[in-house]
N, C-alpha and C positions, 0 to 999 in steps of 0.2 A: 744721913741715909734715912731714907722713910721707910715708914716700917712696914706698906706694903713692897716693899723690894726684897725684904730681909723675910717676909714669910713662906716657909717649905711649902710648895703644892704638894698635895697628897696626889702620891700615884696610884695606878690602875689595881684593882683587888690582881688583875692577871699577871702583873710585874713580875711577881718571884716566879712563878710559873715559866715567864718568858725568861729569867733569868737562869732559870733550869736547863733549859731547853738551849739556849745561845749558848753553857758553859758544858754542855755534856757535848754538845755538836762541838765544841773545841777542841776537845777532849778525843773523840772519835776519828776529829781530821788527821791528827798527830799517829795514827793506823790506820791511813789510807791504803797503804800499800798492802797492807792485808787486805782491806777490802775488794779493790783492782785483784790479787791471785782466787780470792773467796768468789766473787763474780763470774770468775771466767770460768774457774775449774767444778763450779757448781752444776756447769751443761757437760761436764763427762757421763754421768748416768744414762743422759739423752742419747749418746750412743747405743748404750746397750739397749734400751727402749726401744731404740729404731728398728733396730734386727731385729727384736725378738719380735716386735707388731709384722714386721716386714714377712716373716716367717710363718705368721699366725692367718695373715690373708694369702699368701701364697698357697699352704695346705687348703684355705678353703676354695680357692680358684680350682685347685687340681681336683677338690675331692667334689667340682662341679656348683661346690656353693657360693651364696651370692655375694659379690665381689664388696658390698658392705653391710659393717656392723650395727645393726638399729639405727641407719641412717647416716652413718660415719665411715668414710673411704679412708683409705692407709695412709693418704694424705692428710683428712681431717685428723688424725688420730695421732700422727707426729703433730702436727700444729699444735692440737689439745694440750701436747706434754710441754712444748716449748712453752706458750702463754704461761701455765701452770707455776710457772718460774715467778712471771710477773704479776700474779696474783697472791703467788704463798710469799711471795718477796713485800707483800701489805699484811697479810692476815695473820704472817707466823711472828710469834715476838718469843723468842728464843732464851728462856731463864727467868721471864716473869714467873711462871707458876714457882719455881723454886728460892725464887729473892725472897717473896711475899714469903713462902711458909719461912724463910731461915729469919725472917724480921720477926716474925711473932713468936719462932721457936725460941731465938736466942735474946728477946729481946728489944732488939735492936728497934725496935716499933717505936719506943720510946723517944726516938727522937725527933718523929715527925707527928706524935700527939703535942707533945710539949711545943710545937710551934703553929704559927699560923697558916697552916696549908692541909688542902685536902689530899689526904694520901692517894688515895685512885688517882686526881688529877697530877699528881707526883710522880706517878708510875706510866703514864701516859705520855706527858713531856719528856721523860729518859728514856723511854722506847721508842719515840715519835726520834729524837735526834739519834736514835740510830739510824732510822729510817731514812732519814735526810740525810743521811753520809751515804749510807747502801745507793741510794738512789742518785746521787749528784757522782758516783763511780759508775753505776749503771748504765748515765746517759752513755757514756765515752767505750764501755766494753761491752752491752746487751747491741743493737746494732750493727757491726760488723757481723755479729753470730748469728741474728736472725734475717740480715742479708742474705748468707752463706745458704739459709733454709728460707729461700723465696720460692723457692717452686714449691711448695709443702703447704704455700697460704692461698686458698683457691677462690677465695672469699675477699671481696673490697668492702670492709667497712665502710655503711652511710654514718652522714653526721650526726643523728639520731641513736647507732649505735655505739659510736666512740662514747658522746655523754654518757651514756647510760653506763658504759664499761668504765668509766674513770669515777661514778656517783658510785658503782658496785663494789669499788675500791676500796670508798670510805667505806664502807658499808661493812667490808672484809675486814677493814683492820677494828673498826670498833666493835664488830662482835668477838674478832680473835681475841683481843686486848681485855673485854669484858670478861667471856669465858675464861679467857686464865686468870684474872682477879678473883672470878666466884671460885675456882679449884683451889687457888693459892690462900683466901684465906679459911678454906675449909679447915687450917691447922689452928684457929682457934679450939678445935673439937679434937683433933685427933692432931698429938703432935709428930708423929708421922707417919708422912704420907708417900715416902718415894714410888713405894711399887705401886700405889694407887695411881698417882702420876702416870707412872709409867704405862702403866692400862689404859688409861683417858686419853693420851696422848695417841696413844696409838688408837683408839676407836676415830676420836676426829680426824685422824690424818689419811682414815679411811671413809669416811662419811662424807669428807671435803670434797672427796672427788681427787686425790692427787694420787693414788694407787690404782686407781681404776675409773674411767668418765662414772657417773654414776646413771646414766641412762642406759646403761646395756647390762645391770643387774636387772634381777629379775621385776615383773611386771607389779608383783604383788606389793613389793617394796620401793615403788615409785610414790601414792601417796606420800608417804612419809617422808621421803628424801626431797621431795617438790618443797614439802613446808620447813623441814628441817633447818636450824640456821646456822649447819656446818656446811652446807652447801653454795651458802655464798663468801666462803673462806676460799674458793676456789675453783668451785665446778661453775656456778654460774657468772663469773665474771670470763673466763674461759669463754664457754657457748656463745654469751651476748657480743662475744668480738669476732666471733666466726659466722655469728648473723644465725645461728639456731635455733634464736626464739624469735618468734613474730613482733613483731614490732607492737604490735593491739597489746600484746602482753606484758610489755617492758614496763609501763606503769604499776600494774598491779603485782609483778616479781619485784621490781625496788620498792612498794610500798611493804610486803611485806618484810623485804629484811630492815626496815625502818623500822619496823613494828617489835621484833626480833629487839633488835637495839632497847628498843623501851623498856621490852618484857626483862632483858639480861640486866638492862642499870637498876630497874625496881629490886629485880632479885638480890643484887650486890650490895645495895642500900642497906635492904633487911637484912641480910646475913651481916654486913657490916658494925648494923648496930647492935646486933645481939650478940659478934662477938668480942666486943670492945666489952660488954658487960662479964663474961667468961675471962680476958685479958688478962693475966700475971704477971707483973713488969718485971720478970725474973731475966737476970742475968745482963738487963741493960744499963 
């Protein structure tokens, strides 16, 4: 046997990464069937949203006001909520912020220092294979339901806004996914943070646009919310698929939340390293 036959190729630096990611998605197929009940029963709120938006232009009809909201009819405004689904169903990562602090609270850090892998890029491939079960169940249950709400979509996406809706995507999940690393390892400093959590959680989850479009708050807090970048966590991958932004604009709205992107990994970086210097391998 010669001895180039018998030498190991070295694999990809992404290998373990990809191995992370194939074995958590195995992992997660094995609770499909959660997933298919979590899918479906996720659009019950949608009901009550309908009536109550249904209720909210009906008063403004009778009381002679104008039949829509900054630009949004009772139709756009169920559409909004529906998408909404498929937007926070990319940008929401569900237990990051609390895995990270319980890694550094209890220790448990320690066992992805002591190996060769980048923790962020760690934490990105076990929520990314959720994401790929949620979504390989969502083709077969989202569908029927947003057939069922065809008359609600008044809008044909061009092929121009599809892209830009499916780049806004990535867009959603790498700034969700960033933001909750920069919160999650804010317990380098403070080792707990639940109720802090619990605040931020709920500030994004309003900022996103998923509690309210964020175009019909008021004027004065439109700058902010235009550049903010909880707002591509949901509100604007929403709009660009119901065709509410101009097209001239779709460039410079996804460049900024590119931008966003950058600013957030910089920030995680430096918080990163300065709190591995703070770090106390206690208790792992």
């Amino acid at each position: 046997m010669s001895a180039s036959s018998t030498t190991i190729q070295p694999r990809s630096p992404f290998h373990k990464y990809w191995v992370i990611l194939s074995t958590r998605t195995q992992e997660d197929m094995s609770y499909r069937a959660n997933y298919v009940f979590g899918a479906i029963f996720r659009f019950m709120p949608l009901v009550t949203t309908i009536f109550l938006w249904y209720a909210v232009y009906e008063a403004r009809k009778a009381g002679g006001g104008d039949s829509s909201i900054r630009g949004m009819s009772y139709e756009d405004m169920v559409a909004y909520y529906a998408l909404m689904f498929i937007a926070r169903g990319f940008s929401s990562v569900p237990g990051t912020m609390t895995d990270i602090m319980k890694d550094i609270k209890d220790g448990l850090l320690n066992r992805y220092l002591t190996r060769p892998m980048n923790y962020l890029m760690y934490q990105i491939m076990y929520r990314l294979a959720h994401k790929l079960v949620f979504w390989y169940v969502a083709l077969f249950t989202f569908p029927p339901i947003f057939f069922l709400m065809r008359h609600f979509f008044s809008h044909t996406p061009r092929l121009v806004e599809v892209i830009a809706f499916i780049f806004s995507l990535v867009i959603a999940f790498s700034i969700g996914m960033l933001f909750c690393f920069i919160i999650g390892i804010l317990a380098f400093w403070f080792l707990e943070i639940s109720t802090f959590l619990f605040v931020v959680m709920m500030i994004e989850f309003f900022l996103s646009g998923h509690l309210i479009p964020l175009n019909i708050l008021p004027a004065a807090l439109q700058p902010f919310l235009t550049y903010s970048p909880f707002g591509y966590e949901g509100y604007w991958p929403c709009v660009i698929l119901m065709g509410k932004v101009p097209q001239d604009h779709l460039p410079a709205l996804l460049g900024i939340g590119i931008l966003w992107i950058g600013i957030l990994f910089g920030i995680s970086q430096v918080m990163w390293k300065a709190g591995l210097k703070r770090y106390s391998a206690v208790g792992g």
